[in-house]
MILUMRO-486124 format. One record per residue (C-alpha): x, y, z. Coordinates in steps of 0.02 Angstrom, whole numbers, padded with zeros to 5 digits, always signed. Layout:
BEGIN
XYZ/...
***
This chain:
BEGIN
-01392-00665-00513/-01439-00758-00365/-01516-00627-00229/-01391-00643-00064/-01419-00725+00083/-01509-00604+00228/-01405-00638+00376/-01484-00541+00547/-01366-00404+00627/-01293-00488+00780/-01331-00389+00947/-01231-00204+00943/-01130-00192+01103/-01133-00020+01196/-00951+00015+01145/-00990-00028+00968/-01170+00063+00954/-01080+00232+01033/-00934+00221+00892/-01068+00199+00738/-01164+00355+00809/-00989+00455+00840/-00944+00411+00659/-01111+00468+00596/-01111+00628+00673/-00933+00673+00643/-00899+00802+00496/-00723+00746+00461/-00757+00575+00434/-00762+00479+00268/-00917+00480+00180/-00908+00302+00124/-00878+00252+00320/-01007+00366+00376/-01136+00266+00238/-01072+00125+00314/-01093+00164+00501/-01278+00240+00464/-01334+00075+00366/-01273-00039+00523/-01354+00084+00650/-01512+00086+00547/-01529-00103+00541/-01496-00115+00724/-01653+00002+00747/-01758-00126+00664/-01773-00031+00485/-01772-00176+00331/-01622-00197+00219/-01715-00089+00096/-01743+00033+00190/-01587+00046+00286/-01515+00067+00117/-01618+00206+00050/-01592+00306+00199/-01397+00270+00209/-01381+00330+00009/-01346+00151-00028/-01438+00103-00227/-01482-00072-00169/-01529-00186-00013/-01381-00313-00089/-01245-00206-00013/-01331-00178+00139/-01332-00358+00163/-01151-00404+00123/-01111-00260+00245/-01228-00333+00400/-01137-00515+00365/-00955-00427+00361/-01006-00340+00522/-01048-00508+00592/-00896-00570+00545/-00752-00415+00611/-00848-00301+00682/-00805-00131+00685/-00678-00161+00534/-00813-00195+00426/-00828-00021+00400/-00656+00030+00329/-00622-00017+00144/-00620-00220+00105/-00461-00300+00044/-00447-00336-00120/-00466-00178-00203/-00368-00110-00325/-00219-00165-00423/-00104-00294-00330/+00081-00274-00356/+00170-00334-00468/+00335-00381-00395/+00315-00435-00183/+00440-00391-00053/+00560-00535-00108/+00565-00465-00295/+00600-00293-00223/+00733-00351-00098/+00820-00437-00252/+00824-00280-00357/+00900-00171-00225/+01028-00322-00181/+01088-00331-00359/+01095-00125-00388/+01204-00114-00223/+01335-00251-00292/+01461-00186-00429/+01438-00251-00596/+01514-00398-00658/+01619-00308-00791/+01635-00434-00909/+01454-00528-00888/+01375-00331-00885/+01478-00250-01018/+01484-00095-00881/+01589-00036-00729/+01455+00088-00653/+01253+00035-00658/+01130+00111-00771/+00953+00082-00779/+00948-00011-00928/+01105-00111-00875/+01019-00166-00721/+00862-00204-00826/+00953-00313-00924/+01030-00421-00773/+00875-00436-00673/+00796-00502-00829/+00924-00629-00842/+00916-00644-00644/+00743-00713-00660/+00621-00545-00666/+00590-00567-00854/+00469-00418-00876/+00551-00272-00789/+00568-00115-00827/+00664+00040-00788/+00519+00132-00711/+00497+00011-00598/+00694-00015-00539/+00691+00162-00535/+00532+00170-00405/+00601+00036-00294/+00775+00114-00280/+00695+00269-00250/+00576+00187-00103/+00730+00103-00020/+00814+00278-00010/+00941+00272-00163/+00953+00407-00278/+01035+00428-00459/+01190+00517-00462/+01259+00628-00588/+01401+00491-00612/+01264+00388-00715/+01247+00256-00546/+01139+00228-00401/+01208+00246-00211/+01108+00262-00069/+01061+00438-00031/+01160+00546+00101/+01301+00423+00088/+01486+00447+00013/+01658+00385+00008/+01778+00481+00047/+01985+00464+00055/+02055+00503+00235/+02236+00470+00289/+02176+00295+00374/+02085+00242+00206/+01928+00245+00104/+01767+00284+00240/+01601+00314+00213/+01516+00459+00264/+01344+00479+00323/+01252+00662+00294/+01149+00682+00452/+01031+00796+00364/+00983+00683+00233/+00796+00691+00256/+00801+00891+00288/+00885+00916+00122/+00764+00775+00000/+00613+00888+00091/
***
């Protein structure tokens, strides 16, 4: 592998040089941030890559390096957790906003075989809606997120909610203690 490039540390304002030594000091801070913070200040004292890295608890000057160039770049952002770790999910905010559309219409009883929703009768629809790998867990944790819950009637309504008959008609009523009671 190619070594990286060694880009200088740009100048440390005051502001900036005060924070790295508050976040190396402090006890309640991450350790990965602290690393982080220590390795920039340690640089900025004049200490080589290598060296800034031994010190820091960092294995190699590489890191070191990438970190001095991100710092460049952003700053004091450099120290909390790059993007693009970790899994990225599976179905976006459009996906999402399709499955709880389609779980708060009623079935189409004759295209659905079903009057009330289940999970695997939504499954099937939203695989024929265009999410061809779904599954239940996932409806489930999405329903769940928007604030729906599953009822003992075998469907999904949104939690804290009900219909109920008055004299004037059918009217929904909202629980005010919703959140006190899922707690």
């Amino acid at each position: 592998m190619a070594p990286s490039p060694k880009e200088p540390l740009r100048h440390l304002s005051s502001a900036e040089q005060h924070t790295l030594e508050r976040i190396t000091h402090a006890t309640s801070e991450r350790v990965d941030r602290v690393r982080r913070a220590a390795a920039i200040l340690l640089v900025a004292q004049g200490q080589s890559l290598s060296q800034a890295a031994r010190q820091a608890g960092w294995r190699s000057q590489r890191g070191v390096a990438l970190l001095v160039a991100r710092f460049n770049r952003h700053g004091l952002d450099a120290l909390e957790i790059a993007p693009g770790r970790g899994r990225r999910p599976t179905y976006d905010t459009g996906a999402r906003a399709q499955i709880i559309r389609i779980a708060q219409q009623p079935p189409r009883r004759r295209e659905d075989r079903t009057a009330t929703w289940s999970l695997r009768t939504l499954q099937r629809r939203l695989r024929r809606e265009g999410l061809p790998a779904i599954g239940t867990r996932t409806i489930r944790r999405v329903l769940q997120d928007a604030g729906s819950s599953y009822q003992r009637t075998r469907t999904w309504c949104p939690t804290g909610t009900a219909l109920r008959q008055r004299k004037a008609g059918v009217v929904q009523v909202v629980d005010p203690q919703t959140e006190e009671k899922k707690a």
